[in-house]
N, C-alpha and C positions, 0 to 999 in steps of 0.2 A: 504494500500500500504506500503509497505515493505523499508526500507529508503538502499540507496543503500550505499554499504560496502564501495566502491571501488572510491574516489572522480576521479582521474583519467576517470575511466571510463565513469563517467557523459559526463567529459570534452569530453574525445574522441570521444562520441555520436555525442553531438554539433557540437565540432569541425571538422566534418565527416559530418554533414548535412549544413558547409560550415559558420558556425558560429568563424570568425576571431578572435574574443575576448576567446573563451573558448583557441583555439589552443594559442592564444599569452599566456596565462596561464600556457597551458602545458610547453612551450620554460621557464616561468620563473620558472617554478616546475623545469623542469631538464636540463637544460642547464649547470648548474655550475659541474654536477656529468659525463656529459656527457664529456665537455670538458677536463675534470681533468684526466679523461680514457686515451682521446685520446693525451693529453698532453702528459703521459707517455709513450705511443706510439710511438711518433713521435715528442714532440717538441711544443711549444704554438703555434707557427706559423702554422702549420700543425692540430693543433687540432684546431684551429678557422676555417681555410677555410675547414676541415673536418665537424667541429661539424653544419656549415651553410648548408652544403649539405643533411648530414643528416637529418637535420629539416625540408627542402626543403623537400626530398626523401619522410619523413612520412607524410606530409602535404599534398604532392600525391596519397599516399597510405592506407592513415587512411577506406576510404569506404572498404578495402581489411582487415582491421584489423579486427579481430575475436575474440579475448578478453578471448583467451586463455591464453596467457600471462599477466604478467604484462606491463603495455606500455612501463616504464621504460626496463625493457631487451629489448624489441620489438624496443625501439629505441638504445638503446647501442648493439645491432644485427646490427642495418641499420650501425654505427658508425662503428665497427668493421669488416662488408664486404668492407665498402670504404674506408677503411686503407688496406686490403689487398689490392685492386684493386690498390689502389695508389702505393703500394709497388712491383707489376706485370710490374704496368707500366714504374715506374722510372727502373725498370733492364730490361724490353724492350728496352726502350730506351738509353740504358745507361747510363743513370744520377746517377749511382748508388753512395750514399756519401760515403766519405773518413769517415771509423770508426773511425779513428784515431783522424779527424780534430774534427768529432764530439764531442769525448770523449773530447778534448780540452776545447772546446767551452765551457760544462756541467762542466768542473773544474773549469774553472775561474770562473764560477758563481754560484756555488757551496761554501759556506759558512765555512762549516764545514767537517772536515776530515772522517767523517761515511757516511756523503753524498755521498760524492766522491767515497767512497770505494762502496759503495751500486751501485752508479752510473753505475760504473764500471762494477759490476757483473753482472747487470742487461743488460748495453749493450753487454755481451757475451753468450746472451741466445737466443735462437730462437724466431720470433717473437712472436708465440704460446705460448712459455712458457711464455715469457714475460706477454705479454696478461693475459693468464690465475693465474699468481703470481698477479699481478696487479689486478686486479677484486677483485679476493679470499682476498689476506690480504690488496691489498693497499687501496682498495676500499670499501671491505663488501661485496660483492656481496655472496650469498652464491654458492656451489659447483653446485646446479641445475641452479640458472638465471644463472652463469659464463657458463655452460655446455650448456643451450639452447642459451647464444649470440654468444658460437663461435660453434656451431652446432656440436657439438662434446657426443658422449654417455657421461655418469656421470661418470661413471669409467674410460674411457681415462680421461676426465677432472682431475681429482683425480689423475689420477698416472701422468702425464703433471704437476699440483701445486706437487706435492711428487718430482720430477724429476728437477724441478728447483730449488727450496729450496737445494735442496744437492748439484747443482752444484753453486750455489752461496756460499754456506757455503763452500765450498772447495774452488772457487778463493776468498773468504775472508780470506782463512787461507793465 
């Protein structure tokens, strides 16, 4: 027997035939990369009660997993549809935040003067772009997990990271 490549995957097996302890595993494999995503996204506040959902969601879903993936994108997929859906709803509703107030908030607490500026550029980019800059350089992700979590061909993905980097670089000049 052939020892298996992928520790993940062990886990996902278990964890899918209802074994609590492998999935509480997976949460402490990737919880910290998960959150960090969705942080960037949207804010710590917003990536916690995201990133719990999402754990939720796969914990539902893992007998559907197909291990085509790696779990980590499969779950930074589940992360990344329920920030769009969250961000659907809040302009459904009207909630939509004041950028401005936002941008606020992200300077005062913001340390250093690159921060800020970065901050800045980053919140004048679509949420996609963002997303996908995030992923690629903030994160690692490479150009294919980034391209299959936000469902997107490899080459849109690619020219989306190309497309924000130049508009960042031009409101940082």
């Amino acid at each position: 027997m052939r020892p298996e490549r992928d520790p993940d995957a062990v886990l996902c097996r278990r964890a899918a035939a209802g074994d609590k302890d492998a999935f509480r595993l997976l949460v402490e494999t990737h919880e910290r990369r998960l959150r960090a995503f969705l942080g960037q996204l949207g804010g710590p506040d917003l990536a916690d009660e995201l990133a719990q959902e999402a754990f939720l969601k796969a914990w539902q879903s893992l007998r559907g997993f197909r291990e085509e993936s790696k779990f980590s994108s499969w779950l930074c997929a589940i992360g990344w549809r329920l920030f769009v859906d969250h961000k659907r709803r809040e302009r459904s509703e009207g909630r939509k935040r004041d950028a401005a107030a936002d941008l606020a908030e992200r300077e005062e607490a913001a340390s250093a003067g690159a921060r800020v500026d970065l901050e800045r550029a980053l919140a004048r980019l679509e949420p996609v772009e963002k997303a996908a800059l995030v992923l690629c350089d903030g994160h690692g992700w490479s150009h294919e997990e980034a391209a299959e979590i936000l469902r997107m061909p490899l080459g849109t993905l690619k020219g989306t990271v190309r497309r924000a980097k130049q508009k960042c670089r031009e409101y940082l000049r």
